[in-house]
FIBAZA-815741 format. One line per 8 residues: number of its first residue (from 1); their letters; for each residue y, z, x of N, C-alpha, C. Coordinates in steps of 0.02 Angstrom, whole numbers, always signed. Layout:
BEGIN
NUM = a = Y,Z,X,Y,Z,X,Y,Z,X; ...
//
This chain:
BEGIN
1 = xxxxxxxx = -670,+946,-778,-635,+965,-838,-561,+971,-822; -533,+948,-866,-444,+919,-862,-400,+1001,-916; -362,+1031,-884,-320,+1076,-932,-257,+1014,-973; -271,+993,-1046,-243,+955,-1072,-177,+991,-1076; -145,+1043,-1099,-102,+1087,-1094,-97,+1180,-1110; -62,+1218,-1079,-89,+1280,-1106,-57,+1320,-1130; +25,+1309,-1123,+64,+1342,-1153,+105,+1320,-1220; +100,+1283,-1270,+109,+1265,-1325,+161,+1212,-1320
9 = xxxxxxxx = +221,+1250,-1338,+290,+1174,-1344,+334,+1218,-1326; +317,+1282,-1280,+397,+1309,-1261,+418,+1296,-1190; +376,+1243,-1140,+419,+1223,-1091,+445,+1148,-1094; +450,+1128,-1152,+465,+1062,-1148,+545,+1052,-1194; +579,+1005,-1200,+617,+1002,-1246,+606,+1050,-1319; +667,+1093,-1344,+652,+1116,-1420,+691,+1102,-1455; +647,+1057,-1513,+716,+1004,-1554,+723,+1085,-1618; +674,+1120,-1640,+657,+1154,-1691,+604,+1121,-1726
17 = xxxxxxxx = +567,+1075,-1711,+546,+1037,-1777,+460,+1043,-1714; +398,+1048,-1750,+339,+1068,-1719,+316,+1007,-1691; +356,+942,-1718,+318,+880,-1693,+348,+847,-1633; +353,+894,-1594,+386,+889,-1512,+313,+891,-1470; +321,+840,-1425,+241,+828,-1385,+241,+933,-1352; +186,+930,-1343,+114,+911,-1334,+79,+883,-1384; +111,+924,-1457,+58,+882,-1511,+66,+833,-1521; +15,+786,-1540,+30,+709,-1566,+63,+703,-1630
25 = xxxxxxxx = +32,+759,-1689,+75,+728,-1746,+62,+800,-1791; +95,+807,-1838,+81,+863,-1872,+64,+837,-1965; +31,+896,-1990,+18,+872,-2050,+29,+926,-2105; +52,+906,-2169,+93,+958,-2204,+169,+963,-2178; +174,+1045,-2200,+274,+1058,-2180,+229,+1097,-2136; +219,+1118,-2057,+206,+1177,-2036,+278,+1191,-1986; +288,+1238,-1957,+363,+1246,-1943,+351,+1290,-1893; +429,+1310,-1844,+435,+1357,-1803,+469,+1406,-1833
33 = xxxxxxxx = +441,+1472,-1784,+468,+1524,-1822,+491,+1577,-1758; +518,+1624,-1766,+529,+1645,-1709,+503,+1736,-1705; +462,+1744,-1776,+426,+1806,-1786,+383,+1807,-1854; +330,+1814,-1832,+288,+1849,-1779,+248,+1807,-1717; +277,+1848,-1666,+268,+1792,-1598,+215,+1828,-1555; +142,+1814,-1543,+108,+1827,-1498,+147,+1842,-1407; +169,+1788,-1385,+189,+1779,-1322,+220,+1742,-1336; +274,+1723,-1296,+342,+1683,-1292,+386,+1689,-1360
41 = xxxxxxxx = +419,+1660,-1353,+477,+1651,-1409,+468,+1643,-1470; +421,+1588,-1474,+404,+1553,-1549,+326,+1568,-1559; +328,+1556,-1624,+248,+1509,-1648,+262,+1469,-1696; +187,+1434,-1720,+194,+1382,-1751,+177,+1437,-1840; +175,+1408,-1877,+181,+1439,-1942,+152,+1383,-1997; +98,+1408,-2017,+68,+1368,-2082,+50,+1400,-2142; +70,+1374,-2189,+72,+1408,-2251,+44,+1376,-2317; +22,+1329,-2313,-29,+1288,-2337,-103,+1266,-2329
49 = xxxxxxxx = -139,+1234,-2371,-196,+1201,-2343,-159,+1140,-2337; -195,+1127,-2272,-189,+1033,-2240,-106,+1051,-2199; -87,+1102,-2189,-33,+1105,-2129,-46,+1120,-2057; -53,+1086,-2017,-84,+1078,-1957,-40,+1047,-1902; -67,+1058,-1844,-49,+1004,-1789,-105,+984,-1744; -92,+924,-1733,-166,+900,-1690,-123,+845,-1617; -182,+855,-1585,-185,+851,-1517,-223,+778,-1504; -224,+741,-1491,-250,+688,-1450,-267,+704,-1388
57 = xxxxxxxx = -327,+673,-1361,-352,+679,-1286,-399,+620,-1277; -401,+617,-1202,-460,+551,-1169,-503,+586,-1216; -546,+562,-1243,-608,+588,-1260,-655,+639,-1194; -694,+678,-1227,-734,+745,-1160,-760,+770,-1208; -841,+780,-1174,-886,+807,-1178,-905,+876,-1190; -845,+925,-1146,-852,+978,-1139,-769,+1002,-1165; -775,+1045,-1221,-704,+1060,-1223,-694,+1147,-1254; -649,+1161,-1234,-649,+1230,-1249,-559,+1233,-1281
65 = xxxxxxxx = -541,+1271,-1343,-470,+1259,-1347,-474,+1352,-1387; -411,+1375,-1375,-412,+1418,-1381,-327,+1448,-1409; -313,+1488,-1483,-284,+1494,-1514,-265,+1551,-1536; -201,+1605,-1551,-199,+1663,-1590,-168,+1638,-1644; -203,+1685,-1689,-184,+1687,-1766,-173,+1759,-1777; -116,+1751,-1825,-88,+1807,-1873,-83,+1783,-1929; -142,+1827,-1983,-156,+1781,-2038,-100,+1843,-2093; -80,+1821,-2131,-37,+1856,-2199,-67,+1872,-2272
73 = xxxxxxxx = -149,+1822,-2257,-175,+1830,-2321,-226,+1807,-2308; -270,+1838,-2331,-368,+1813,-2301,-390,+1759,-2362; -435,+1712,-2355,-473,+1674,-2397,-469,+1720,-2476; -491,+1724,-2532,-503,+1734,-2596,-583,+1734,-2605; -601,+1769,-2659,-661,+1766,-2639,-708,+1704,-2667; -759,+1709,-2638,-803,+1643,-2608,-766,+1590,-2600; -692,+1601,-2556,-653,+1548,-2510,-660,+1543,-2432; -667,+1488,-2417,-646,+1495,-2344,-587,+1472,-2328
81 = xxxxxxxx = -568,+1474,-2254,-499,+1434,-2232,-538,+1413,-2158; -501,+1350,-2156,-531,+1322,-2098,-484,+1302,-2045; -481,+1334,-1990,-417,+1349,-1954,-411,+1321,-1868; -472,+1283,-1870,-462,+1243,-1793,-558,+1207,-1807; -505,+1130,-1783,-578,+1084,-1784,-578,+1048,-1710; -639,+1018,-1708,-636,+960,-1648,-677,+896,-1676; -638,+852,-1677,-669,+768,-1690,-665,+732,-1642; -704,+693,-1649,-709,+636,-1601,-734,+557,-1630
89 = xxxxxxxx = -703,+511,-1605,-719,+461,-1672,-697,+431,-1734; -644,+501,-1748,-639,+489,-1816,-686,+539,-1840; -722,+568,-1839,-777,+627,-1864,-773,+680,-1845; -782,+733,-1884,-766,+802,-1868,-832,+824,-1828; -830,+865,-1778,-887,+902,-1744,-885,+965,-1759; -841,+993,-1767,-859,+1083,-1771,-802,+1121,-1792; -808,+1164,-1828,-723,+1185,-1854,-758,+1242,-1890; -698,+1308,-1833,-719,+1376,-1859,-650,+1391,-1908
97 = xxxxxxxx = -690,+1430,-1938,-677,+1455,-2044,-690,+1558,-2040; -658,+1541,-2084,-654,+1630,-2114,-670,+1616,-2181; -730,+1665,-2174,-713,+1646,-2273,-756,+1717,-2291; -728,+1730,-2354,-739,+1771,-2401,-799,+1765,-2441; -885,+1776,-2423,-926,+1737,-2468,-978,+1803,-2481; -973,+1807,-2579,-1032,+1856,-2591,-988,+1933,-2582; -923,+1940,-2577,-906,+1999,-2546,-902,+2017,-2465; -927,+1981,-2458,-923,+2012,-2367,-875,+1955,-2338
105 = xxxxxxxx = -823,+1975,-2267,-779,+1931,-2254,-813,+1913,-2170; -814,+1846,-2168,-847,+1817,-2123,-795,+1777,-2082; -829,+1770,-1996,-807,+1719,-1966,-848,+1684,-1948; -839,+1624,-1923,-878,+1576,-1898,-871,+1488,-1889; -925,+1440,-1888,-892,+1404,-1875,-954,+1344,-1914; -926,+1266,-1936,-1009,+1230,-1971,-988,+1189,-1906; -1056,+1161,-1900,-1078,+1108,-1842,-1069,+1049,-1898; -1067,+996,-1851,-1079,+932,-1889,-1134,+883,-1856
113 = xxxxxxxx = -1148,+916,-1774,-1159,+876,-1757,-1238,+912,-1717; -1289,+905,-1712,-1334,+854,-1760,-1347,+861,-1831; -1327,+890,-1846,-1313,+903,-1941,-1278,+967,-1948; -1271,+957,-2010,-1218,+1021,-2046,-1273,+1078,-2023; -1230,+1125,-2008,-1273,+1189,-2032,-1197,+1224,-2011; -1210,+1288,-2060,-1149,+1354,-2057,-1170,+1406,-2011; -1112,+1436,-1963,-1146,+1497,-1912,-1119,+1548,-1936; -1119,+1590,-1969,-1060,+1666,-1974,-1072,+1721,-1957
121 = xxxxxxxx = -1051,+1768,-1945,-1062,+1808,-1941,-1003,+1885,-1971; -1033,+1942,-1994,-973,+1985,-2040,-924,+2007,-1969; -845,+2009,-1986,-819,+2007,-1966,-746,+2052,-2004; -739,+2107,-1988,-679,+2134,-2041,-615,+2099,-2030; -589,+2050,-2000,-540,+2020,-2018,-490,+2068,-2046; -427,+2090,-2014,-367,+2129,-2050,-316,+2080,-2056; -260,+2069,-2104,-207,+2046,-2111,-149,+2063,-2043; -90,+2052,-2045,-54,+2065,-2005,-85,+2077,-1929
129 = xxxxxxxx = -107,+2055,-1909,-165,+2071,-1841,-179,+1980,-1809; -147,+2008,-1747,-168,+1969,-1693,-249,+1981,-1681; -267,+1895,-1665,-340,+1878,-1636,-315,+1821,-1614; -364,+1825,-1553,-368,+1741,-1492,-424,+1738,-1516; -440,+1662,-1573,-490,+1629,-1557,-500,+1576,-1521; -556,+1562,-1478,-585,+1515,-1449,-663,+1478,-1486; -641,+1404,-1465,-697,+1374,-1488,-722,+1338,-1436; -785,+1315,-1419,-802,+1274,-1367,-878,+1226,-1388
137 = xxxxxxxx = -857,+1175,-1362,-917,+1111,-1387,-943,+1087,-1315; -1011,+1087,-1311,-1048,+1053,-1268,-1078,+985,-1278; -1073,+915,-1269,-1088,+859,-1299,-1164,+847,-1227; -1245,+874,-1269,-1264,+875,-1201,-1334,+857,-1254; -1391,+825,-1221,-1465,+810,-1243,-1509,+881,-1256; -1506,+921,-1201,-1544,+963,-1200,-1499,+1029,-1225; -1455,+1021,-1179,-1397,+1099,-1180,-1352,+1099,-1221; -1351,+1070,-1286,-1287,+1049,-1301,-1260,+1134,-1359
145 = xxxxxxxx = -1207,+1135,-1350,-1194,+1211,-1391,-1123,+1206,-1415; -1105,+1247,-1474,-1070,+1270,-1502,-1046,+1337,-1497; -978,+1368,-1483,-981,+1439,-1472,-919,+1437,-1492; -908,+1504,-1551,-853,+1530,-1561,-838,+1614,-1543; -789,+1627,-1534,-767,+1685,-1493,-710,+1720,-1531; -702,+1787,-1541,-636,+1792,-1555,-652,+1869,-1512; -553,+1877,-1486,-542,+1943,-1448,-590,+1942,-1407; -616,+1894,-1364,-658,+1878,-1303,-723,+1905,-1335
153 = xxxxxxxx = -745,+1912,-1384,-815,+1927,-1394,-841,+1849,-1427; -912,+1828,-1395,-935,+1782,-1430,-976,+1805,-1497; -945,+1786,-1547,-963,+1793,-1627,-1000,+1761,-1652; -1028,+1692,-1635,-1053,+1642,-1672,-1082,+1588,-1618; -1137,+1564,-1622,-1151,+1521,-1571,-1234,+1488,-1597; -1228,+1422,-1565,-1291,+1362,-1577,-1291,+1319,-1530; -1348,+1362,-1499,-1354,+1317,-1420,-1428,+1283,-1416; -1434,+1268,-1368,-1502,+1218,-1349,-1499,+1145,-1367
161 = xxxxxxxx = -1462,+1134,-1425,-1459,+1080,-1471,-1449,+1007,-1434; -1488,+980,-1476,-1457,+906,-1440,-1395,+859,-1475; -1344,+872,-1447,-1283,+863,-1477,-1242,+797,-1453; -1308,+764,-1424,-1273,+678,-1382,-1260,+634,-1435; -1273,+643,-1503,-1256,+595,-1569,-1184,+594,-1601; -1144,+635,-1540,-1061,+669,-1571,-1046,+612,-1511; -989,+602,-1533,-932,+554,-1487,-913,+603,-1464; -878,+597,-1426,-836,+611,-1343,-782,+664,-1393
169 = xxxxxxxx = -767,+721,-1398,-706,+746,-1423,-630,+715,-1403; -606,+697,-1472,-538,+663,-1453,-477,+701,-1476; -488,+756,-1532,-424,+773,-1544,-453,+834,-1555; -418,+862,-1561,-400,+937,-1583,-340,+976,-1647; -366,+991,-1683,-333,+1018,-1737,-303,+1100,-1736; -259,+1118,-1766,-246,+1206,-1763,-197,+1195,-1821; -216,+1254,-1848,-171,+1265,-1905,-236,+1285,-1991; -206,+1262,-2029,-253,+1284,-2100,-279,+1206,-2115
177 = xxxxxx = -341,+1185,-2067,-345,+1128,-2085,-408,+1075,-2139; -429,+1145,-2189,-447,+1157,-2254,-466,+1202,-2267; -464,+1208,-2343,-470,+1282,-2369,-513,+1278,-2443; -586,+1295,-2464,-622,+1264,-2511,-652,+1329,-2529; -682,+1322,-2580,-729,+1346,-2607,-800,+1376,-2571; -841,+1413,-2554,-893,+1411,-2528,-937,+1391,-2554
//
């Protein structure tokens, strides 16, 4: 397993503008900001659905990517927001969501891959509040798993599965990268 990168875009050139490598390309207006900043100087800032930045990689089997969010406004109710995916192919594999469903505020994450299914679990979610989520995909016959994490606790998870019908993970998404209805 390869560390694709781990510290965002603050040791590299800073033009101001988010579409400075590591990411491959960004989508929407998402922007730098210089507060509210987890660690280092900046973060990235999205304020839309479909404002994102995504990552290209060799394609891998095994990937784990890992993100803080400071959200300003939670889903609506029976909304979700969908805030980090992994595709491969061209096809989405797994992308954990917050959503608001029935009254209760949930995290979690849908599989795609060997079929849809939704994992959640209740989760009080506060505004203004730092969380590191992590997501991680196993592309495996027997072992293959899904696990989402936030504040180092694993929250959500679908393991055993046979998950060899997913392509190789190629990119990586972060940001609000949909936001629907439940």
């Amino acid at each position: 397993m390869a560390i694709i990168f781990q510290d965002g875009f603050e040791t590299l050139p800073f033009t101001g503008l988010i579409h400075c490598p590591p990411w491959t390309a960004t989508f929407g207006t998402p922007t730098v900001v210089a507060a509210p900043v987890h660690h280092g100087s900046y973060s990235a800032y999205f304020d839309n659905r479909w404002d994102y930045c995504r990552k290209t990689i060799v394609g891998q089997t095994t990937v784990f990517a890992r993100a803080y969010y400071y959200l300003t406004q939670l889903p609506a109710a029976n909304q979700f927001m969908e805030i980090m995916r992994f595709r491969g192919g061209g096809a989405t594999i797994m992308s954990a969501r917050i959503r608001y469903d029935l009254g209760v505020l949930q995290v979690g994450f849908r599989r795609y891959v060997p079929g849809i299914l939704d994992v959640y679990t209740n989760f009080n979610w506060l505004i203004n509040t730092w969380y590191c989520l992590e997501m991680n995909f196993v592309k495996h016959a027997i072992t293959g798993h899904h696990e989402l994490w936030v504040n180092e606790i694993q929250r959500a998870v679908n393991a055993g599965v046979n998950t060899s019908g997913a392509a190789d993970v190629d990119t990586v998404d972060i940001g609000v990268t949909d936001a629907h209805e439940c």
